[in-house]
C-alpha positions in Angstrom: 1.2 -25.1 4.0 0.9 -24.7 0.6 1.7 -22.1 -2.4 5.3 -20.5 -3.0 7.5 -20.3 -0.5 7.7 -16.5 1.2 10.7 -14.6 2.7 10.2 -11.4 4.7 12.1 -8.9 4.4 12.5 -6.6 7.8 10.2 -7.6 10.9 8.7 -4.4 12.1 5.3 -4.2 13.0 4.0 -4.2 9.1 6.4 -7.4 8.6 4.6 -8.9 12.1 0.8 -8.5 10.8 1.4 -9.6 7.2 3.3 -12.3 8.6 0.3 -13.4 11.0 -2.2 -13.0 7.8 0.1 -15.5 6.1 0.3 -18.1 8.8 -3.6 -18.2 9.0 -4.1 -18.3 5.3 -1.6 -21.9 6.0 1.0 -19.9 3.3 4.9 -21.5 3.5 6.8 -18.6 5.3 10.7 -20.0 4.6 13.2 -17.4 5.7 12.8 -14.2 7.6 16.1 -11.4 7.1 17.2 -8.4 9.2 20.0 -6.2 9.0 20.6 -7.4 13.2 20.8 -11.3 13.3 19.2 -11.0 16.8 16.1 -9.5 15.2 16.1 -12.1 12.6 16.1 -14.6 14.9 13.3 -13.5 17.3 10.9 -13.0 14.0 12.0 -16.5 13.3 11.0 -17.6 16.6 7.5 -16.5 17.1 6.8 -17.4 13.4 7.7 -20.7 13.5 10.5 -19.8 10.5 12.8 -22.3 9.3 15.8 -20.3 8.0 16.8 -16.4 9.4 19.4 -14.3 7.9 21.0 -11.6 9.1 21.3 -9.5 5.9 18.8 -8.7 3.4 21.3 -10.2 0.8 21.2 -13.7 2.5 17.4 -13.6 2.3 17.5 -12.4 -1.2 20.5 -14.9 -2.1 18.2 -17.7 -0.2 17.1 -20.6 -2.8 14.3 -21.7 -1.1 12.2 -18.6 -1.2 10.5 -17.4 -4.4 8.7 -14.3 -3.4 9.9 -11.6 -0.7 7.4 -9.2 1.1 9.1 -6.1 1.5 8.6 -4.6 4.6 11.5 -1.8 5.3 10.4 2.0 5.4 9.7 3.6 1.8 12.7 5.0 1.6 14.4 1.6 1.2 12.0 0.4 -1.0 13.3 0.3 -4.1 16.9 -1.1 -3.1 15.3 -3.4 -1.5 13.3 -4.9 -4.2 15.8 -4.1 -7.0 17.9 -6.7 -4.8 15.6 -9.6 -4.5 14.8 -8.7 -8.5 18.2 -9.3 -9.0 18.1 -12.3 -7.2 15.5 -13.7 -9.5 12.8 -13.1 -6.9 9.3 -11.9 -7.0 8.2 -9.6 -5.2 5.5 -7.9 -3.0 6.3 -4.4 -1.9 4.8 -2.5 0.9 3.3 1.0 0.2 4.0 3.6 -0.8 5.4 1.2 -3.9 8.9 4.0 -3.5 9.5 7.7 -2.6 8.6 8.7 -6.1 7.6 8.0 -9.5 11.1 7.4 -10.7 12.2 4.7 -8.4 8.8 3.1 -8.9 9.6 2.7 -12.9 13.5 1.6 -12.1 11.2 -1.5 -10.1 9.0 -2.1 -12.9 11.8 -2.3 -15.2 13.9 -4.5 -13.6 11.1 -7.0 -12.9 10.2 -7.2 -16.5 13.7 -7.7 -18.0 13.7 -10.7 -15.8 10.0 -11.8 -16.0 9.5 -11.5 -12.9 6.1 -10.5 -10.7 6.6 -7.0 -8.5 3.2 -6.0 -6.8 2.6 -2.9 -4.4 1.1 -4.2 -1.2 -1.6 -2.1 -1.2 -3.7 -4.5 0.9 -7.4 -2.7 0.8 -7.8 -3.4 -3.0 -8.1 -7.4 -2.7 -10.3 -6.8 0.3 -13.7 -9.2 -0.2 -15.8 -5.9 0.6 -14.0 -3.7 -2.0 -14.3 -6.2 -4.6 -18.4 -6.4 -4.1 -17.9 -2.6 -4.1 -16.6 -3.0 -7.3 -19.0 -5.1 -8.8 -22.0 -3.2 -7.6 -20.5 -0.3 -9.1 -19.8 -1.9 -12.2 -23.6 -3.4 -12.2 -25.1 0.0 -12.4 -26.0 0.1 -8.5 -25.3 3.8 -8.0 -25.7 5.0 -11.3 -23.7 7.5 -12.7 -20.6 8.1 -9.8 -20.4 12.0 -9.0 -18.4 11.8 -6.0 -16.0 10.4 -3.8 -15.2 11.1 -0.2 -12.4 9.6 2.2 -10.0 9.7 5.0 -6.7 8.4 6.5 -6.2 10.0 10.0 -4.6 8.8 12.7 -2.9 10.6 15.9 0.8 9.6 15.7 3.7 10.5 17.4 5.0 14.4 17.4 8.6 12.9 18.1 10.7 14.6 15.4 12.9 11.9 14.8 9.8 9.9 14.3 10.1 8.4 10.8 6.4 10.2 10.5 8.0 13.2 10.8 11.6 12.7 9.6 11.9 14.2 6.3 15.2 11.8 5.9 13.0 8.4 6.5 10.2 9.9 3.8 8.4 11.6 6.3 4.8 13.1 6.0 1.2 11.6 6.2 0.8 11.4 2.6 3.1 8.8 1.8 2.6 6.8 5.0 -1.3 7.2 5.5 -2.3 9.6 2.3 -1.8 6.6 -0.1 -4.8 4.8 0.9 -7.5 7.3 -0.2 -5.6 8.4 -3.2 -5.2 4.8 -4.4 -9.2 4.4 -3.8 -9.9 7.6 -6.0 -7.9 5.6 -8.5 -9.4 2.4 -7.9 -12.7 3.9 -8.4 -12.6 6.6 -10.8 -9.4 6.4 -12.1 -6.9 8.5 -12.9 -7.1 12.4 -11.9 -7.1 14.3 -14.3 -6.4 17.5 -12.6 -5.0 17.4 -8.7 -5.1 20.2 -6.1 -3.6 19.7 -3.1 -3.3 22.0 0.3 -1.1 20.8 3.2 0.0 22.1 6.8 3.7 21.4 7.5 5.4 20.6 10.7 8.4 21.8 12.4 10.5 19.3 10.5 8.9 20.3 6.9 7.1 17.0 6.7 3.8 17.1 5.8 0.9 16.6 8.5 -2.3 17.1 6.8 -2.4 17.2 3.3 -6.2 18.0 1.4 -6.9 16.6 -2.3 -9.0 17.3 -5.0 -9.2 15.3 -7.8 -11.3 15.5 -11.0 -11.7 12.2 -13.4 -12.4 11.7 -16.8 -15.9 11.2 -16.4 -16.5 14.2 -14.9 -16.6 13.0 -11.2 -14.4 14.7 -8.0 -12.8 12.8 -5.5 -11.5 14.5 -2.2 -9.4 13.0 0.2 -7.5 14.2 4.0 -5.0 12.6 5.5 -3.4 13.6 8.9 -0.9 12.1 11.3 -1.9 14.2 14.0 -5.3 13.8 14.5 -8.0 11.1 14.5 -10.9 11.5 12.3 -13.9 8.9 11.1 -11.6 6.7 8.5 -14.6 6.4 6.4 -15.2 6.3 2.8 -18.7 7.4 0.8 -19.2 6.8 -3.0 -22.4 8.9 -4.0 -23.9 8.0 -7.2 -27.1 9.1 -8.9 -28.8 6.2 -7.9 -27.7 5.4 -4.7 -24.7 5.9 -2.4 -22.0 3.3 -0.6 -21.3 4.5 2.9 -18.4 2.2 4.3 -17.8 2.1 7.9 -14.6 2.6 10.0 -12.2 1.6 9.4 -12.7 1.8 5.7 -9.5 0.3 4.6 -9.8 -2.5 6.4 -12.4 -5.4 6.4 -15.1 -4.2 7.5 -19.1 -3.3 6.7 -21.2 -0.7 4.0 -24.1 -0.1 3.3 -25.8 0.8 -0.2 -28.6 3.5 0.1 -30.8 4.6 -2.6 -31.6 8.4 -2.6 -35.0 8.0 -0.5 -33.1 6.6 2.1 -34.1 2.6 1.7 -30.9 0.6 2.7 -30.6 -2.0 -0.2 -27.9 -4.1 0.7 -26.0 -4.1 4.8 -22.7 -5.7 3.6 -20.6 -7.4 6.8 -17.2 -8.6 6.2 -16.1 -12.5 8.0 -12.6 -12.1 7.6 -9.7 -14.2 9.5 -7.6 -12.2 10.4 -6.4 -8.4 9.5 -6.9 -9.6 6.1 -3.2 -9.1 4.7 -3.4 -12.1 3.2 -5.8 -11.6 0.5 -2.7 -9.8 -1.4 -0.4 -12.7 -0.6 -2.9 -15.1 -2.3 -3.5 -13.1 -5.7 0.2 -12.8 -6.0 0.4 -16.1 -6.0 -2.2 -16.5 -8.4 -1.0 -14.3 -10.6 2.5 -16.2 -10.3 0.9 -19.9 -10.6 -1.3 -18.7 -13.7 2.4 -17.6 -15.0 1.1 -13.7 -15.4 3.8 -10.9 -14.4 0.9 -8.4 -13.6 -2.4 -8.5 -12.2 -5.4 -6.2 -13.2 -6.8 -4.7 -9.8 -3.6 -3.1 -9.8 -1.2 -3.2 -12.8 2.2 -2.0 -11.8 1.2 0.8 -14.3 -0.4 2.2 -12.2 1.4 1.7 -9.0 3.7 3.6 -10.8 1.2 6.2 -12.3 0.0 7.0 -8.4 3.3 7.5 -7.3 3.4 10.2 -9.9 0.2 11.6 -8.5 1.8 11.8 -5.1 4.8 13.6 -6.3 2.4 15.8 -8.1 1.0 16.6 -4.4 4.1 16.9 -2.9 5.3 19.5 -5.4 2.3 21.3 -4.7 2.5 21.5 -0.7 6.1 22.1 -0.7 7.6 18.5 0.6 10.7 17.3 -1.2 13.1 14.2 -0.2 16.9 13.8 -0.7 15.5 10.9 -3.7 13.8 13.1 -5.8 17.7 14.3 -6.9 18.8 11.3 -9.4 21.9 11.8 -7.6 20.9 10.7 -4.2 20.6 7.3 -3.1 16.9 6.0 -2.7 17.4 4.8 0.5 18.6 5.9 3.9 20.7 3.1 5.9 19.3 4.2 9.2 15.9 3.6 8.5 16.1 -0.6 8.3 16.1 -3.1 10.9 
C-alpha cells in the first residue's frame, strides 16, 4: 500500500465502492467511522481496516489518517467536512459537494485558512475516457462545439421516506443524479451563462425530473434530464462542426465513444480497461495534488465546485424545490440521515 493514509467516513453503499476502488488501486485505507460502532466494525471487517470508530469525531480526531472520503448523504456534507477540516484533514467529498452554494464556500473557506486540500468527488471527471475526450476536443477534433446532450436516469424507489424523495434528506433527482450532466456541461463548455430549467414534482415536493438548458459563452447549448423514476439511455453526445463524440451507456462511468466526422466515417472507437468501477482515479489525483503540495487541482478547482452548486440552486429556484439549509438559520445537516 502506498500513498496517504485514508479514512472513510460512513459505509453506505457509495462508502462500499469507493472503498473497493481504493483497495485495488493498493491505496492505505486506515480507519473506517460510523455513527453505530457495529457498522463501523463490519466496514472494518470486510475491508481489511486497521482502526474503526464509532463516531465521526474519533475518525476525524484519528492521527493516522490524513485524508477522509466523505461519504454521508448531502445534507451532512458540509458538517462533515468542516469537522475533519478542523481536524487538520484533507478531504474528498462526495457529490453534490453540499445542499447549496453557501455551504459549499463555508468548505472552501475553511480548507484554505488551514491549507488544507477539499475536493468534490465527482468521480467521472478523472475518468481515462473523459480526459481523451478532453484532449480531442482541445486538439480541434470536432471543431467548433455547438452542442451538448446528456442524461442521468435511473428508476428508484417511490418510498416517500426514501432519501430520493425526502425533502428533509436533500431529496430530488437533481442533486443526487442531476449533478452528473450539469457538471459535464461545465466541464465541457463551461459556465452557463443563462439556465432554464422545467421539473415535475412528486408527492413529497422533491423533484423527479428536472429539464436544463444551458447557453455558454461561446455560443454553444447544453441540455440535460435527469429523473429518479425512470430509466432512460445514460448517454452523452458532444456535436461539433467537425465531428461528433457519441459516448456509450453508461456515460459516467468507464466506458466506450466513438468520434464521427459529419459523413459518418468513425475516426476513432475508444474502449475503456478499467479495474474496477473506477473511483479510484479521484483518490489518486488527490493525492497528487496533496504530494505535489497543491491545495487545488485544475480539472475541477473548488471554484467551481462551488460555482455549480450555485447553478443548481439556480435550478432549484426555478422548479420550485427549497430545503430547510437554504435558511442561514437552519442547520446544514439532518441527524437522521447518517449511519
Amino acid at each position: 500500500m502506498t500513498g496517504l493514509r485514508w479514512g472513510i467516513l460512513a459505509t453506505g453503499g457509495i462508502a462500499h465502492a469507493f472503498t473497493s476502488d481504493l483497495r485495488t488501486a493498493g491505496r492505505d485505507v486506515r480507519a473506517v467511522g460510523s455513527r453505530r460502532p457495529d457498522a463501523a466494525e463490519r466496514f472494518a471487517r470486510e475491508f481489511a481496516i486497521p482502526r474503526a470508530h464509532g463516531s465521526y469525531e474519533e475518525l476525524a480526531a484519528d492521527p493516522d489518517v490524513d485524508i477522509v472520503y466523505v461519504a454521508t448523504p448531502h445534507p451532512m456534507h458540509a458538517e462533515d467536512a468542516l469537522l475533519c477540516l478542523e481536524h487538520g484533514k484533507h478531504v474528498l467529498v462526495e457529490k453534490s459537494f453540499t445542499v447549496n452554494a453557501r455551504q459549499a464556500r463555508a468548505v472552501q473557506s475553511a480548507a484554505a485558512e488551514r491549507g488544507l486540500l477539499a475536493m468534490e468527488a465527482m468521480w467521472t471527471r478523472y475518468l481515462p475516457h473523459m480526459r481523451r475526450i478532453r484532449a480531442l476536443i482541445a486538439d480541434g477534433a470536432l471543431g467548433e462545439v455547438r452542442a451538448l446532450f446528456a442524461d442521468h436516469t435511473q428508476q428508484i424507489s417511490t418510498d416517500p421516506t426514501h432519501r430520493l424523495n425526502a425533502l428533509e434528506l436533500g431529496g430530488g433527482a437533481l442533486l443526487d443524479l442531476g449533478i452528473y450532466p450539469v457538471s459535464f456541461a461545465w466541464d465541457i463548455l463551461g459556465a452557463p451563462m443563462t439556465v432554464q430549467a422545467q421539473a415535475r414534482l412528486g408527492d413529497t415536493g422533491a423533484d423527479t425530473e428536472v429539464a436544463t438548458v444551458f447557453t455558454h459563452a461561446s455560443g454553444a447549448v447544453s441540455t440535460t434530464l435527469s429523473s429518479s423514476r425512470a430509466a432512460g439511455p445514460n448517454t452523452a453526445h458532444i456535436v461539433g462542426t467537425a465531428g461528433r463524440i457519441d459516448i456509450d451507456r453508461v456515460w459516467y462511468t468507464p466506458t466506450s465513444f466513438r468520434l464521427t466526422a459529419p459523413d459518418g466515417t468513425v475516426v476513432e472507437d475508444y474502449v475503456s480497461e478499467v479495474d474496477g468501477r473506477g473511483m479510484q482515479f479521484q483518490a489518486l489525483e488527490a493525492e497528487r495534488l496533496i504530494a505535489e503540495g497543491r491545495r487545488d487541482g485544475d480539472l475541477l478547482p473548488i471554484a467551481e465546485t462551488v460555482a455549480i452548486m450555485g447553478t443548481l440552486d439556480e435550478i432549484r429556484a426555478q422548479i420550485g424545490v427549497r430545503y430547510s439549509a437554504d435558511d442561514p438559520a437552519e442547520g446544514s445537516a439532518d441527524e437522521s440521515a447518517g449511519d
